[in-house]
N, C-alpha and C positions, 0 to 999 in steps of 0.2 A: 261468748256464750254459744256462738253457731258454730264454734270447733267443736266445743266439747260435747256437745249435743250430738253430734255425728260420732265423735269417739264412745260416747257413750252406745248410744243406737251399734257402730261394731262391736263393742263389748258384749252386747247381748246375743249377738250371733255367732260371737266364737262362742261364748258358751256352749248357744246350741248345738254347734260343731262337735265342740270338744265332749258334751256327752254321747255324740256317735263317733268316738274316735274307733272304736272297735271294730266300726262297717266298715272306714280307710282302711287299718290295718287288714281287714280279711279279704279286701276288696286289691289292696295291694299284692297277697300273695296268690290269690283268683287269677290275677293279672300276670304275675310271672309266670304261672302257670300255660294259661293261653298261650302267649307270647313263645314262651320254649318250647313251647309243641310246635310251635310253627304259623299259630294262628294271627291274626290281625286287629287291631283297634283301628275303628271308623268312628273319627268323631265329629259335633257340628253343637254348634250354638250361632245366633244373633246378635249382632253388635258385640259388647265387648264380651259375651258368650264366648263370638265366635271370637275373639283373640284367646281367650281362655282355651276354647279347644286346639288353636295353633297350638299356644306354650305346652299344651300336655302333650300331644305329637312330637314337637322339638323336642322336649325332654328323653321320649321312647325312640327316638330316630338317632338322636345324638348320644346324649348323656343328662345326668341330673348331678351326683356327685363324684361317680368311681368310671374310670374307664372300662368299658366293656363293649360286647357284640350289639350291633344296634340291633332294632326290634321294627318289625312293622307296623307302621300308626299314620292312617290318613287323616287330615284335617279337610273336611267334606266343604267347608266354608272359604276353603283357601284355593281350590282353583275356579278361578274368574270366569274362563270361559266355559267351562260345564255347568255353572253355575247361571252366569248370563241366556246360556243356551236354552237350558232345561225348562229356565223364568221364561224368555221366547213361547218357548214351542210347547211346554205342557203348564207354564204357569207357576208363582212362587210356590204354591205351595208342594211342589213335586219336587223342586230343587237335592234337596236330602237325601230323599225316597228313593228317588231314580238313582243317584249315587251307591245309595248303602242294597238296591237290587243289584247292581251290575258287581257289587265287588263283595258283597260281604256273604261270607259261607257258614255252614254249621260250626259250631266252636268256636266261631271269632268275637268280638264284644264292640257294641254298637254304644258311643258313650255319649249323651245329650244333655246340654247345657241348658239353661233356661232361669231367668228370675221369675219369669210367672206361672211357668208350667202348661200354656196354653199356646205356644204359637203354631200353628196349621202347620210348618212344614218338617216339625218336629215331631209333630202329633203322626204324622203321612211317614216320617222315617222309623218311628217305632216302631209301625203296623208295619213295614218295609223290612226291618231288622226283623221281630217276629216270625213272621214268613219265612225268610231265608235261615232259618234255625239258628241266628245270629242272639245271642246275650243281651240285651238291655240294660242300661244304666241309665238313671236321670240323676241329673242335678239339679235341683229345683229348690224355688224358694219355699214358702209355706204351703202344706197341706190341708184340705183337700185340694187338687188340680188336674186338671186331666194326662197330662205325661207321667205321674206319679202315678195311676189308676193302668197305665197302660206298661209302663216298662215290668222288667224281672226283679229288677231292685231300686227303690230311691233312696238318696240322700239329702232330704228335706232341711233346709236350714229358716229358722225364723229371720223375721225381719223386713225389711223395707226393701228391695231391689237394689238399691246402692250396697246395703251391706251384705247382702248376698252374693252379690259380686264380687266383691271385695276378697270375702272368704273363700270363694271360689278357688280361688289362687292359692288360697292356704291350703286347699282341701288337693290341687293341684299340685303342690308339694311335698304333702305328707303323704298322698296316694304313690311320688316316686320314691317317698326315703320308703314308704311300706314294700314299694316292687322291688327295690334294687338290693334291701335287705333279703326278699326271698327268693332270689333267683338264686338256681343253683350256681356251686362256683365254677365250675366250667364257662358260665356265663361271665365270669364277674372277674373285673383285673381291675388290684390297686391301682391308684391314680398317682 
């Protein structure tokens, strides 16, 4: 019974996924967009957030399905020592912020993970993305929440934090079949 009650519980989340399938796809070809102009993805989340924001990085750095030109995409969660640093000397909740001021420019897209939509140094990177005329994305569980209130766009998904995460990944994947379909082909070479 305690499987399937969890499978159930993700069921109800892809749902809510799948009726914003429309905001990945637009959000997908947003993304090629940026990216071929030259622009940048800085992304970040907490715990397995932040492995979620690794695999979307790897994805833009590397490949997702087709060989092609990589893209620039930082995972703000993934270097330790700026991270460790930043927690030092200006405190967790600066960690992000500080990051996404040093690197991120007008036209680039600032993309924030979250199951609850409240963590401080997320809420600090928005306002940090904002400023620098950087794009906002959240990924966030249910609404109302404060990162949702603050980015340019959310992707709110119902549910309980596990399956919000879950989906994440999903959402993680469909956002690269949506980029990798609309990059132009100059960019894009069969695999």
């Amino acid at each position: 019974m305690t499987v399937e009650k969890h499978l159930n519980g993700l069921t109800d989340t892809l749902a809510g996924l799948r009726a914003q399938a429309s905001r990945v796809s637009r959000w997908g070809v947003l993304l090629a967009r940026v990216l071929s102009d030259g622009g940048k993805v800085l992304a970040a989340g907490n715990g397995g957030s932040a492995a979620e924001a690794q695999h979307l990085t790897a994805e833009l750095v590397g490949r997702y399905r087709h060989d092609r030109a990589p893209f620039s995409a930082l995972a703000l969660c993934a270097d330790t020592s700026s991270v460790t640093a930043i927690a030092n000397d200006y405190g967790y909740d600066q960690v992000f912020a500080r990051q996404v001021t040093a690197h991120a420019r007008p036209g680039d897209l600032v993309i924030l993970l979250s199951t609850s939509g409240s963590s401080p140094n997320l809420l600090e990177a928005a306002h940090a993305g904002r400023l620098a005329g950087a794009t906002v994305w959240a990924m966030t569980g249910p609404v109302p929440n404060p990162l949702a209130t603050l980015a340019d766009e959310t992707l709110a998904l119902p549910g309980d934090p596990c399956h919000v995460q879950e989906a994440q990944l999903v959402v993680v994947h469909a956002l690269c079949e949506a980029f990798e379909a609309a990059l132009p082909s100059a960019s894009r070479r069969a695999s």
